[in-house]
PDB file of the backbone (N, CA, C, O) and the ligand in Angstrom, with CONECT records:
HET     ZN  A 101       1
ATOM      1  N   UNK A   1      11.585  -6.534   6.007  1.00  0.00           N
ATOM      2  CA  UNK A   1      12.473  -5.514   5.407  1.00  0.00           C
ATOM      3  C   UNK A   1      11.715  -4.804   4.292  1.00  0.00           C
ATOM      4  O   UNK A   1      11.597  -5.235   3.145  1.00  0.00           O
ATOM      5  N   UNK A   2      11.254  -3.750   4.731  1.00  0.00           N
ATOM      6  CA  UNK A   2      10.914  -2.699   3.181  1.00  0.00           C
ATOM      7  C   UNK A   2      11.178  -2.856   1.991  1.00  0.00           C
ATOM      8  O   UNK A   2      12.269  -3.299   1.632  1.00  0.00           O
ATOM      9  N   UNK A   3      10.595  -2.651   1.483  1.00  0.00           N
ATOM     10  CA  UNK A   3      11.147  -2.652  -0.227  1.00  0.00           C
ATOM     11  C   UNK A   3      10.902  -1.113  -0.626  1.00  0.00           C
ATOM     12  O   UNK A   3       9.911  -0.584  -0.123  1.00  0.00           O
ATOM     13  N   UNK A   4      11.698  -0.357  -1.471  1.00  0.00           N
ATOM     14  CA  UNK A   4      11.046   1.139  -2.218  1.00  0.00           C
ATOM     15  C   UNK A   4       9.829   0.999  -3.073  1.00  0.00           C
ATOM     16  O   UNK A   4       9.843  -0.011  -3.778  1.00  0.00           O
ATOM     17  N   UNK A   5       8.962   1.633  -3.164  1.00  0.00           N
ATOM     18  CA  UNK A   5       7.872   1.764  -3.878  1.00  0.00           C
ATOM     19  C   UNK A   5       8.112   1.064  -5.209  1.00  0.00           C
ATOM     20  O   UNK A   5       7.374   0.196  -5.675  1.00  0.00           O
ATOM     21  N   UNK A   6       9.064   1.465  -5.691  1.00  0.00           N
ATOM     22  CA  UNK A   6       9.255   1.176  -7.250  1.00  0.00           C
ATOM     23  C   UNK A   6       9.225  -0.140  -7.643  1.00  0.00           C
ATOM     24  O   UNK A   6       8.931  -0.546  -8.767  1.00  0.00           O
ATOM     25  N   UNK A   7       9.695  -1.128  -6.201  1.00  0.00           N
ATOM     26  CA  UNK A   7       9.251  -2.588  -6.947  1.00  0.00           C
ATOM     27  C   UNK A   7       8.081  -2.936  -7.325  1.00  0.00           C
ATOM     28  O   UNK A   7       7.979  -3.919  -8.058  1.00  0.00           O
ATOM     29  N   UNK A   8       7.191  -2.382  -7.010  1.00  0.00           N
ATOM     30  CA  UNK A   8       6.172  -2.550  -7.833  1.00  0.00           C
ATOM     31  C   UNK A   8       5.748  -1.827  -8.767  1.00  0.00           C
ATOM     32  O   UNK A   8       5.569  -0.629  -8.551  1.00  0.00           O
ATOM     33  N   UNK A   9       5.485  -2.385 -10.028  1.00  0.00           N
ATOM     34  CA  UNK A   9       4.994  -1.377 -11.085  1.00  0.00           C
ATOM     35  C   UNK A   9       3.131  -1.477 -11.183  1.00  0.00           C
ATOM     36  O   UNK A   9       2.473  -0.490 -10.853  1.00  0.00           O
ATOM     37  N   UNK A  10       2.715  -2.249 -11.471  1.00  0.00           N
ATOM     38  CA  UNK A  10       1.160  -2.673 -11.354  1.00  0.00           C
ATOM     39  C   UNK A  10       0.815  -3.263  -9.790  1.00  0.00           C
ATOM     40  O   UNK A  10       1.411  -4.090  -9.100  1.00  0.00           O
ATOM     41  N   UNK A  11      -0.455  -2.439  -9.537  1.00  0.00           N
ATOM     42  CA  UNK A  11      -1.230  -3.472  -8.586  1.00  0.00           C
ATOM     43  C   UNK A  11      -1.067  -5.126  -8.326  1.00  0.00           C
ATOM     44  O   UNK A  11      -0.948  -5.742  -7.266  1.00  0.00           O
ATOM     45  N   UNK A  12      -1.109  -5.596  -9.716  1.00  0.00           N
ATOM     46  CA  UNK A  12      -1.712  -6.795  -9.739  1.00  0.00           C
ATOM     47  C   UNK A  12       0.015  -7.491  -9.266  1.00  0.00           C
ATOM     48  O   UNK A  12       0.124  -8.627  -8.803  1.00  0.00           O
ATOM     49  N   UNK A  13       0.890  -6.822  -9.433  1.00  0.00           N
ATOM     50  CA  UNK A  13       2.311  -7.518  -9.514  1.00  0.00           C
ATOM     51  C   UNK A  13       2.452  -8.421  -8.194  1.00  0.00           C
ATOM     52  O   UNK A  13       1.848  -8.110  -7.168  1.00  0.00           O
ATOM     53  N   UNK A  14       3.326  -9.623  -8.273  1.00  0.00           N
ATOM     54  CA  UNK A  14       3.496 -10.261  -6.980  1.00  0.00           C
ATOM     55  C   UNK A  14       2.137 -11.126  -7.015  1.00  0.00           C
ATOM     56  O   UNK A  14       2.135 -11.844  -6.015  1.00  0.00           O
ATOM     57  N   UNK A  15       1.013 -11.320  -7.772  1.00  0.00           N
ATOM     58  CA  UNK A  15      -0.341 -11.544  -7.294  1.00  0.00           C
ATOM     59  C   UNK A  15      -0.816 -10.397  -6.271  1.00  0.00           C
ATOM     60  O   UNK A  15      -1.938 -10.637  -5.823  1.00  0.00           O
ATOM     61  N   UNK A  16      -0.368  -9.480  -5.902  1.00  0.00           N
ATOM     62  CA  UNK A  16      -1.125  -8.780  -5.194  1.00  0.00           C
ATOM     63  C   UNK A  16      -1.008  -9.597  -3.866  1.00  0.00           C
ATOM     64  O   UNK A  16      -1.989  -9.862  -3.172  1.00  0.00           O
ATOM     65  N   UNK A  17      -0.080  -9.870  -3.650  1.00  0.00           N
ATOM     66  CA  UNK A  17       0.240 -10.308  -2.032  1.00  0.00           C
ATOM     67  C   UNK A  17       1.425  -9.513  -1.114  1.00  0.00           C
ATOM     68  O   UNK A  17       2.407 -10.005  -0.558  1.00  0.00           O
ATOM     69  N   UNK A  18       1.080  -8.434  -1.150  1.00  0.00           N
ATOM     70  CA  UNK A  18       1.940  -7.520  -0.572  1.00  0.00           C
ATOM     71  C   UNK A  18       1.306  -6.691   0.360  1.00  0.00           C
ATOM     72  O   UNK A  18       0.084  -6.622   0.223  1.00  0.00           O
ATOM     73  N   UNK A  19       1.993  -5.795   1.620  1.00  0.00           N
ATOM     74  CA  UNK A  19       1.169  -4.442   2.295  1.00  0.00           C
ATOM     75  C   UNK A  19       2.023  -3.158   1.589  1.00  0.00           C
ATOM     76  O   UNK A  19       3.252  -3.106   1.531  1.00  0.00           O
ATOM     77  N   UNK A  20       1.232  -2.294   1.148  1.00  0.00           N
ATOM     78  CA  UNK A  20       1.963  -0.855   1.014  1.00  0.00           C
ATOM     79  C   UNK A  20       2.025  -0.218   2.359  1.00  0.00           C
ATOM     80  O   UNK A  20       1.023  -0.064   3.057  1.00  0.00           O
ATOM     81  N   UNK A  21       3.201   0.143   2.699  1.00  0.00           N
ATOM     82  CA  UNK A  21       3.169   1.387   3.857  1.00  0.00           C
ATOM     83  C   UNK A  21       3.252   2.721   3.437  1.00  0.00           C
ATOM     84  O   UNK A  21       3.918   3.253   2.550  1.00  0.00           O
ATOM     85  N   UNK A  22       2.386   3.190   4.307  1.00  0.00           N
ATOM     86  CA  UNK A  22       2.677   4.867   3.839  1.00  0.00           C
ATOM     87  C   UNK A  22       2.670   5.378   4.845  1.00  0.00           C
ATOM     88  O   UNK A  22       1.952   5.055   5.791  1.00  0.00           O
ATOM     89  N   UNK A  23       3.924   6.776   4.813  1.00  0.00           N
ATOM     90  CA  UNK A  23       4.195   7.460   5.711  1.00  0.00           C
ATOM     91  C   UNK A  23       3.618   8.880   5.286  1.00  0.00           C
ATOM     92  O   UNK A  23       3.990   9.451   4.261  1.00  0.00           O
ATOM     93  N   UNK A  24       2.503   9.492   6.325  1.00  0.00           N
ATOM     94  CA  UNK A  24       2.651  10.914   5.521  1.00  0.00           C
ATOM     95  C   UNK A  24       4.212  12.041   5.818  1.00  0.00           C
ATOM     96  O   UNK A  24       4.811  12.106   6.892  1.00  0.00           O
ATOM     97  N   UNK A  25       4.423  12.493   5.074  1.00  0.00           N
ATOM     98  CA  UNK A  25       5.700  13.221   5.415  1.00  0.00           C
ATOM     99  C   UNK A  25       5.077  14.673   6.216  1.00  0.00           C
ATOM    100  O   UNK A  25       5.877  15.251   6.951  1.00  0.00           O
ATOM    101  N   UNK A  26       3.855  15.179   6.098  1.00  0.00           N
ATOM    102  CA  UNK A  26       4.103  15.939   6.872  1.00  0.00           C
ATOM    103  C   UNK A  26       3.306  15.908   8.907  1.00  0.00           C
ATOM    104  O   UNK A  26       3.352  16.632   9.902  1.00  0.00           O
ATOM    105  N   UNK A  27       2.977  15.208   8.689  1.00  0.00           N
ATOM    106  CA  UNK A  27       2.251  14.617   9.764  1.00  0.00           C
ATOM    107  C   UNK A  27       3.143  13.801  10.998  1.00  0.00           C
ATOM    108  O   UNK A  27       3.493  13.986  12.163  1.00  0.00           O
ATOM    109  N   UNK A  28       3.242  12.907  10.053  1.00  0.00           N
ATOM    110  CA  UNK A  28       4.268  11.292   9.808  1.00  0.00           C
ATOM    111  C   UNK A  28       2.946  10.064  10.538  1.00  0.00           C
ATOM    112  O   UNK A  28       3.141   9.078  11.250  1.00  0.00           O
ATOM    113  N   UNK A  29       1.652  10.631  10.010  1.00  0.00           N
ATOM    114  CA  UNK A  29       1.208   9.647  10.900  1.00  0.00           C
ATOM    115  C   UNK A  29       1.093   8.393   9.376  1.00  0.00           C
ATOM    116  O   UNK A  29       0.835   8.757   8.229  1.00  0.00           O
ATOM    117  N   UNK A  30       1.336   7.085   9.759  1.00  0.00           N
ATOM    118  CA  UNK A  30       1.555   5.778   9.103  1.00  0.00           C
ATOM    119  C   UNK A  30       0.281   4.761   9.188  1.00  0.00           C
ATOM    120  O   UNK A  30      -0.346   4.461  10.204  1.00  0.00           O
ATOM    121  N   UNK A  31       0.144   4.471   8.330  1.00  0.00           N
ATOM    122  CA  UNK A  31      -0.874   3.386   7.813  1.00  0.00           C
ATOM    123  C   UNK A  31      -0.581   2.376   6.574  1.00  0.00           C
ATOM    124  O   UNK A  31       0.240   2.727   5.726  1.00  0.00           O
ATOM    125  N   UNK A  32      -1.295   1.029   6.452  1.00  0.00           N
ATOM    126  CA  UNK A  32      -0.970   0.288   5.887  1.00  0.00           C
ATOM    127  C   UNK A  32      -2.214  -0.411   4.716  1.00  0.00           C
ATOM    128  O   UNK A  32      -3.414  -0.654   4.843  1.00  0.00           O
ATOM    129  N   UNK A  33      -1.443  -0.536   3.813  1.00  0.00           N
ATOM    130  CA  UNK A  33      -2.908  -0.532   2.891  1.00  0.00           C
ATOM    131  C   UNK A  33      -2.512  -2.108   2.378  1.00  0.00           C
ATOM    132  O   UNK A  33      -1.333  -2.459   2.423  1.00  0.00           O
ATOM    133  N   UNK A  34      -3.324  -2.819   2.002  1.00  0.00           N
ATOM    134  CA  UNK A  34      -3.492  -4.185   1.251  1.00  0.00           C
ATOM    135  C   UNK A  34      -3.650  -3.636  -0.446  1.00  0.00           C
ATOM    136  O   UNK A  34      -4.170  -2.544  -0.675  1.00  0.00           O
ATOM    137  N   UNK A  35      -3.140  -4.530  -1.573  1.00  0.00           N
ATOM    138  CA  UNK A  35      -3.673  -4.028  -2.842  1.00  0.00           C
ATOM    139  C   UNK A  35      -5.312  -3.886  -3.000  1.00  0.00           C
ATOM    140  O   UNK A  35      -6.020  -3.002  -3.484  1.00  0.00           O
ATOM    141  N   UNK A  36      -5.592  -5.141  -2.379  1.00  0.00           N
ATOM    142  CA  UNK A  36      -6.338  -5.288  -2.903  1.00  0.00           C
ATOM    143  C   UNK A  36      -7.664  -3.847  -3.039  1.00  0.00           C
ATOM    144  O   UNK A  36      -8.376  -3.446  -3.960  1.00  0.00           O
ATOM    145  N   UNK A  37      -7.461  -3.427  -1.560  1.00  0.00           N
ATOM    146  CA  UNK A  37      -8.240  -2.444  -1.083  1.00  0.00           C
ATOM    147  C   UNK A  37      -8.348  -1.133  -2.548  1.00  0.00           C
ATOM    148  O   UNK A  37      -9.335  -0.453  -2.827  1.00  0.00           O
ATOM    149  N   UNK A  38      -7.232  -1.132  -3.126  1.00  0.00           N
ATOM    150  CA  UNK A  38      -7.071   0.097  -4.046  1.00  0.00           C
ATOM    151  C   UNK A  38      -7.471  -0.375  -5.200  1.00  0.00           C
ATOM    152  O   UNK A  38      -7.803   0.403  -6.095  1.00  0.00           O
ATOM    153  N   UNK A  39      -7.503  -1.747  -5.369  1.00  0.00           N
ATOM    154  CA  UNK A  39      -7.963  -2.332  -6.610  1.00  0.00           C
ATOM    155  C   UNK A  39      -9.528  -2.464  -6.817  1.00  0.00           C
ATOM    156  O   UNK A  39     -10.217  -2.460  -7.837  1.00  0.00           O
ATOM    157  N   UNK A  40      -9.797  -2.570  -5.628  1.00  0.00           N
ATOM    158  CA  UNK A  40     -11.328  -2.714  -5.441  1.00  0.00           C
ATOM    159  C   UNK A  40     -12.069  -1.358  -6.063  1.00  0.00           C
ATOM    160  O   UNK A  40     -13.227  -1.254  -6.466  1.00  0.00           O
ATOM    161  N   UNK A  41     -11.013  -0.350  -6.007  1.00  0.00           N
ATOM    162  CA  UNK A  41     -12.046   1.114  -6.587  1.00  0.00           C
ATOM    163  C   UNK A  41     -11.039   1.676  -7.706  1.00  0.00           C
ATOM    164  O   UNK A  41     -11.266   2.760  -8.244  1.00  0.00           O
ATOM    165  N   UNK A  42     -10.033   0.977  -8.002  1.00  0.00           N
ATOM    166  CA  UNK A  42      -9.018   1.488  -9.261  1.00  0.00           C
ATOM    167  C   UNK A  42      -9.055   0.391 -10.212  1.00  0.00           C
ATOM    168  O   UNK A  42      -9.577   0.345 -11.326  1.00  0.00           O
ATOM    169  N   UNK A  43      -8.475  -0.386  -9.637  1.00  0.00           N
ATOM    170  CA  UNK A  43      -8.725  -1.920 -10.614  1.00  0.00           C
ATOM    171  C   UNK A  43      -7.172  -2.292 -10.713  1.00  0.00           C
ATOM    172  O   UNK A  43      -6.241  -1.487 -10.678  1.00  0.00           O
ATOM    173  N   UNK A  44      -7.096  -3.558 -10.831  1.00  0.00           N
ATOM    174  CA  UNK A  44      -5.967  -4.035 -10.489  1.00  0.00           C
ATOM    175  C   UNK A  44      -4.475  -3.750 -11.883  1.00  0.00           C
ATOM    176  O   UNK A  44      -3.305  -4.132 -11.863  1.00  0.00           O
ATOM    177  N   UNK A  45      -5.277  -2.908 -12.962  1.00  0.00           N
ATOM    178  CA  UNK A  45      -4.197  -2.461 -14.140  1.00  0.00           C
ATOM    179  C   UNK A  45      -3.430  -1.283 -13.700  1.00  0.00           C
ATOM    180  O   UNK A  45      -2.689  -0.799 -14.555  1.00  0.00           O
ATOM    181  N   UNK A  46      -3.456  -0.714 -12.525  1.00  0.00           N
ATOM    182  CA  UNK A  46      -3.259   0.738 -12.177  1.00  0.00           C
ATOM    183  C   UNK A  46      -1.734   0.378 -11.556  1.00  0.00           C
ATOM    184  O   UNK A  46      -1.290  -0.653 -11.052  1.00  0.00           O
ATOM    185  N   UNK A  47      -1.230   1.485 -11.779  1.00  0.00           N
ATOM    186  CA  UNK A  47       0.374   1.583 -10.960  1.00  0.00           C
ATOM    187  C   UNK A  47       0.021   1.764  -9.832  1.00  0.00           C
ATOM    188  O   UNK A  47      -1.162   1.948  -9.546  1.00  0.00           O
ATOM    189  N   UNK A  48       1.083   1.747  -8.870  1.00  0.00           N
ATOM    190  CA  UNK A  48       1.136   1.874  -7.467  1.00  0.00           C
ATOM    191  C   UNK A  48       1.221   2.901  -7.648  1.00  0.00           C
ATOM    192  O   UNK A  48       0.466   3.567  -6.940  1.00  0.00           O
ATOM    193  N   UNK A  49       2.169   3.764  -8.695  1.00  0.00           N
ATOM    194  CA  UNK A  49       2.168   5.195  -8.465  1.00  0.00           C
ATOM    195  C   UNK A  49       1.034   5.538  -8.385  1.00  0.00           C
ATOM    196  O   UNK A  49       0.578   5.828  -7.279  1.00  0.00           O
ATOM    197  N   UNK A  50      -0.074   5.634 -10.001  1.00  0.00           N
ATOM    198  CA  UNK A  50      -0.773   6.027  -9.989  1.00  0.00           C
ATOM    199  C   UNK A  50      -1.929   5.984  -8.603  1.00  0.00           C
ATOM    200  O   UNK A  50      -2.571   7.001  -8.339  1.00  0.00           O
ATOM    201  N   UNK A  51      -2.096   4.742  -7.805  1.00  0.00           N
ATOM    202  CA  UNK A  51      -2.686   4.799  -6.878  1.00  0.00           C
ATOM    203  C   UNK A  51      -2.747   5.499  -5.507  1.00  0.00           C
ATOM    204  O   UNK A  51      -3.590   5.674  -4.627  1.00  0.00           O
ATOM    205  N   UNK A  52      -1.547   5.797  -5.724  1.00  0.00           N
ATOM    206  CA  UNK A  52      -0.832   6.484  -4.461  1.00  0.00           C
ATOM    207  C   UNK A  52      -1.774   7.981  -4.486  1.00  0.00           C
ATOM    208  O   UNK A  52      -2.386   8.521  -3.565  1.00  0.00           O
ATOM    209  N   UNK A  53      -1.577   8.486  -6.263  1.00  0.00           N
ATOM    210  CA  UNK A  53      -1.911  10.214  -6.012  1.00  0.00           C
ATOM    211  C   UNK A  53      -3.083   9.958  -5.923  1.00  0.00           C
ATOM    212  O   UNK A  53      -3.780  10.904  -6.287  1.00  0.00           O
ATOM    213  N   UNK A  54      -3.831   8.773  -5.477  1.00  0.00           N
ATOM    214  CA  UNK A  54      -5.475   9.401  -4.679  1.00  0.00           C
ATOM    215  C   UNK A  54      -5.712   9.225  -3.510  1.00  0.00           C
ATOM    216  O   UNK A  54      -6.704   9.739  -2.993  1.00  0.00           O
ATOM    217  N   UNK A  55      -5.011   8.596  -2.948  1.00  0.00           N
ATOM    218  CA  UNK A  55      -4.436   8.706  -1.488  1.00  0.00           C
ATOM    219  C   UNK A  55      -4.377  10.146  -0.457  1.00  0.00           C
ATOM    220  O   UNK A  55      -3.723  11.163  -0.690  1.00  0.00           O
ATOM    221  N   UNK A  56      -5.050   9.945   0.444  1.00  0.00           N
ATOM    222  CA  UNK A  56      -4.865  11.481   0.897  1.00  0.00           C
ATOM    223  C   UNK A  56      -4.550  10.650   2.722  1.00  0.00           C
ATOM    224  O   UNK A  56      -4.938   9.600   3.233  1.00  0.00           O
ATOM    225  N   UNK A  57      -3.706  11.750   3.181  1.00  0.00           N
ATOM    226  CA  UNK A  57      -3.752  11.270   4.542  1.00  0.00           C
ATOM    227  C   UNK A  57      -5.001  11.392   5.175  1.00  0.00           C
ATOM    228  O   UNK A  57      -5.820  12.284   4.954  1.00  0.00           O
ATOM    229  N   UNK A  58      -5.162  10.095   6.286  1.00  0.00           N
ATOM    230  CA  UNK A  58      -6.617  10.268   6.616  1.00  0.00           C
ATOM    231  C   UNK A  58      -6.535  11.358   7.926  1.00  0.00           C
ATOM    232  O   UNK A  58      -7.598  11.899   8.232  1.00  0.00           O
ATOM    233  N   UNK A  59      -5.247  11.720   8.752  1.00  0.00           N
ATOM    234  CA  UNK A  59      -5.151  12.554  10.108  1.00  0.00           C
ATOM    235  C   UNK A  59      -5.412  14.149   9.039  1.00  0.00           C
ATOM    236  O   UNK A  59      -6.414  14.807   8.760  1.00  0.00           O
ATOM    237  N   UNK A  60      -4.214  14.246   8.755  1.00  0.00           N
ATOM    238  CA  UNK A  60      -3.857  15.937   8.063  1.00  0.00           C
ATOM    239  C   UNK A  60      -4.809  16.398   6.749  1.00  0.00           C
ATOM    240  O   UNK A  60      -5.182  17.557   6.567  1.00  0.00           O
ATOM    241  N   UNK A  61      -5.083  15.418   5.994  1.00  0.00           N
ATOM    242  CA  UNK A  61      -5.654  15.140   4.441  1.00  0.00           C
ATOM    243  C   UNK A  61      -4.468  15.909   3.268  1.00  0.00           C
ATOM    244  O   UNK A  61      -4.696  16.454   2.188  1.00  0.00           O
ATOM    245  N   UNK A  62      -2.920  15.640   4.131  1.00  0.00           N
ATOM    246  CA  UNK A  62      -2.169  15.779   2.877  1.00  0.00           C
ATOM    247  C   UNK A  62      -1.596  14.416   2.258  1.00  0.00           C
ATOM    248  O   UNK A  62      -1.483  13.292   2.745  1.00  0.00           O
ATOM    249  N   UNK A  63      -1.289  14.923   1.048  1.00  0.00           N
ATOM    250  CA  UNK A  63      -0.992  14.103  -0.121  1.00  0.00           C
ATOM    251  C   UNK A  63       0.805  13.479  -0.560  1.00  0.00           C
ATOM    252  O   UNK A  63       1.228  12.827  -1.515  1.00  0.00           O
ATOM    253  N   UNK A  64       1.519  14.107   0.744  1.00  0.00           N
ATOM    254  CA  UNK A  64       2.917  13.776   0.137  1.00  0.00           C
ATOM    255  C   UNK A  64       3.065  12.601   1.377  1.00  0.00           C
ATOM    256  O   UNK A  64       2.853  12.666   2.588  1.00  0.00           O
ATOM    257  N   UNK A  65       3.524  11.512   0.493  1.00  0.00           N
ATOM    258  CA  UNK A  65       3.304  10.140   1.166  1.00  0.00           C
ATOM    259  C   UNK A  65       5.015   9.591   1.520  1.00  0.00           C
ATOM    260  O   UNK A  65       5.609  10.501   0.941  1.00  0.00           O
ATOM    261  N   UNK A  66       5.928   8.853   1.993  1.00  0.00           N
ATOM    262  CA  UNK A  66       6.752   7.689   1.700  1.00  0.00           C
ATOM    263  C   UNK A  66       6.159   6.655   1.805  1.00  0.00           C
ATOM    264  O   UNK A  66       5.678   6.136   2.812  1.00  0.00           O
ATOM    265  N   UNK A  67       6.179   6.168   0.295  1.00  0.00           N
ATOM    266  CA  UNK A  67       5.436   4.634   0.192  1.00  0.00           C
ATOM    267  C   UNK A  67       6.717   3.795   0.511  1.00  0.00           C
ATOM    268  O   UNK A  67       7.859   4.243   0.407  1.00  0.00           O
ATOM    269  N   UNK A  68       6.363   2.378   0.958  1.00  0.00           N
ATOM    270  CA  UNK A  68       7.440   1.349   0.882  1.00  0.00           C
ATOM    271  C   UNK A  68       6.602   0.468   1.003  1.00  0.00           C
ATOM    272  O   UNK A  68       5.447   0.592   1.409  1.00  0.00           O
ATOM    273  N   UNK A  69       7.440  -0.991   0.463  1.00  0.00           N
ATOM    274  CA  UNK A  69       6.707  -1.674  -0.022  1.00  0.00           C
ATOM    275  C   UNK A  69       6.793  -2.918   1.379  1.00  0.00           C
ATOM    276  O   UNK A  69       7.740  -2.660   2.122  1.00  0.00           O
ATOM    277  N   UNK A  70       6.056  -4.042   1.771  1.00  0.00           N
ATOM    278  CA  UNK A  70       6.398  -4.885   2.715  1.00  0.00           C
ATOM    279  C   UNK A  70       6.140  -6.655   1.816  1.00  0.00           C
ATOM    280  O   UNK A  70       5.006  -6.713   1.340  1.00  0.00           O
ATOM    281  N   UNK A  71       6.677  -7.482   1.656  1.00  0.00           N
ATOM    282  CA  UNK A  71       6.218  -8.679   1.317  1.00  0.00           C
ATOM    283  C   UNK A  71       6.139  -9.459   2.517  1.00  0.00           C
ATOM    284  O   UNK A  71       5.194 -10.243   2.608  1.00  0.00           O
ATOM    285  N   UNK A  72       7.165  -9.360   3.677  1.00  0.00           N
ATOM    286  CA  UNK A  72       6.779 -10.479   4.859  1.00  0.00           C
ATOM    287  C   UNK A  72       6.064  -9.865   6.161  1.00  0.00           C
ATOM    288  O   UNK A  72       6.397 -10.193   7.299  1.00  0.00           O
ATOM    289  N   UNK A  73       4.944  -8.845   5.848  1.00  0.00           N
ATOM    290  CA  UNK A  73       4.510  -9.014   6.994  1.00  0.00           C
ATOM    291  C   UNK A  73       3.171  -9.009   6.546  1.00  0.00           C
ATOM    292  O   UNK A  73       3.172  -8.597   5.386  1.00  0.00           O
ATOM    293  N   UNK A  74       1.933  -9.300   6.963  1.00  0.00           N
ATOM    294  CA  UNK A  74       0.755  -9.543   6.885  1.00  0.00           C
ATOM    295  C   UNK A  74      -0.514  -8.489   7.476  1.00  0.00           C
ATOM    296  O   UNK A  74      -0.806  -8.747   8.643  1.00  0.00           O
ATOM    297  N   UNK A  75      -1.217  -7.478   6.925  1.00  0.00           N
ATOM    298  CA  UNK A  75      -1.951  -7.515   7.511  1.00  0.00           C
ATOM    299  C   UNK A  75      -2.973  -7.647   8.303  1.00  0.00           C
ATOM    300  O   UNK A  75      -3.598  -8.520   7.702  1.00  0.00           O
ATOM    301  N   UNK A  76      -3.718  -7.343   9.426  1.00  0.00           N
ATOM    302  CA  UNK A  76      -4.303  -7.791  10.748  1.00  0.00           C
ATOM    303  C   UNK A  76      -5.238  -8.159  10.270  1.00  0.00           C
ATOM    304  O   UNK A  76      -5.948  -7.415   9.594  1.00  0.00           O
ATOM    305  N   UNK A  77      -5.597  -9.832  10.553  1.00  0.00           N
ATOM    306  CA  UNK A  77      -6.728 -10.332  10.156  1.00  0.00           C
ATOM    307  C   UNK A  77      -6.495 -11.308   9.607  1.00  0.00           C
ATOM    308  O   UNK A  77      -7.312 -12.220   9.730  1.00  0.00           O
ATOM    309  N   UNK A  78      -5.374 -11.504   8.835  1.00  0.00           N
ATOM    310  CA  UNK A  78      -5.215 -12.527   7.755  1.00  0.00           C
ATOM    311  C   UNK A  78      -4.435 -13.941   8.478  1.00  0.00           C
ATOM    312  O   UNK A  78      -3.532 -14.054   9.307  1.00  0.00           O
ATOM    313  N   UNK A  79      -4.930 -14.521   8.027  1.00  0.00           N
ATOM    314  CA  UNK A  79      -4.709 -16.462   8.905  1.00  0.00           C
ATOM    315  C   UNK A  79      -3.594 -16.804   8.033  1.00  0.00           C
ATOM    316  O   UNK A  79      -3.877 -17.026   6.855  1.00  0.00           O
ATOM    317  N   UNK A  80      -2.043 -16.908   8.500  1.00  0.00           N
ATOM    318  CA  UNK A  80      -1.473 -17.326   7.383  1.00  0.00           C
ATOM    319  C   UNK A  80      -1.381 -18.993   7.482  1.00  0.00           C
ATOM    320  O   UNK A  80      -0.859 -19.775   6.688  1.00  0.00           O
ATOM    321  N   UNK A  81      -2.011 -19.233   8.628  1.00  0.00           N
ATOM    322  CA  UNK A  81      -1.798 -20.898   8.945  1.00  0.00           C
ATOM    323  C   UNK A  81      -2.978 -21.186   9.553  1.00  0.00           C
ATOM    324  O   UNK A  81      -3.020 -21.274  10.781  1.00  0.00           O
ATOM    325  N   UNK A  82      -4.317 -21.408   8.619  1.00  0.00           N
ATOM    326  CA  UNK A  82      -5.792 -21.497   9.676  1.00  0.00           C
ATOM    327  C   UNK A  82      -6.074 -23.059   9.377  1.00  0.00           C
ATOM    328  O   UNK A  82      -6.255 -23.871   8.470  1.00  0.00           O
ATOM    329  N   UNK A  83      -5.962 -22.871  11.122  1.00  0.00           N
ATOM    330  CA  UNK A  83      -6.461 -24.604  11.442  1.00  0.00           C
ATOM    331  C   UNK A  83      -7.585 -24.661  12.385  1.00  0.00           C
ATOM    332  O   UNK A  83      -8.056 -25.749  12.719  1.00  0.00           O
TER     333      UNK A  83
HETATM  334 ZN    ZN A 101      -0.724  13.511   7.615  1.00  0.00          ZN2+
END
């Protein structure tokens, strides 16, 4: 279940165990970002807002996004049970 952007205020919030979704609004093409990925070149003191306005769509290269937030789903790759 989504969450609105706004639950998060800092990167680092939650530990940084969350996916951001973003929708571009004019496109609508969707992608999913990990914090960590934005922290790696912003740093983990930064708002989500603030992270968002450097965000550009990667199809259209516009900038008006719907962020939402995800805590139970995982992005691809990650072992939540490695045996
Ligand atoms: Zn787009």
């Amino acid at each position: 279940m989504p969450l609105p952007a706004s639950s998060i205020d800092k990167l680092s919030d939650h530990s940084g165990s969350y996916v951001i979704c973003i929708a571009c609004r004019r496109c609508t093409h969707e992608r999913e970002i990990v914090p960590k990925s934005l922290a790696n070149i912003l740093g983990w003191n930064v708002t989500l807002k603030q992270a968002c306005t450097r965000l550009r769509c990667s199809q259209c290269q516009a900038r008006d996004f719907r962020v939402e937030i995800a805590f139970n789903r995982k992005p691809r790759g990650w072992k939540s049970n490695p045996s």
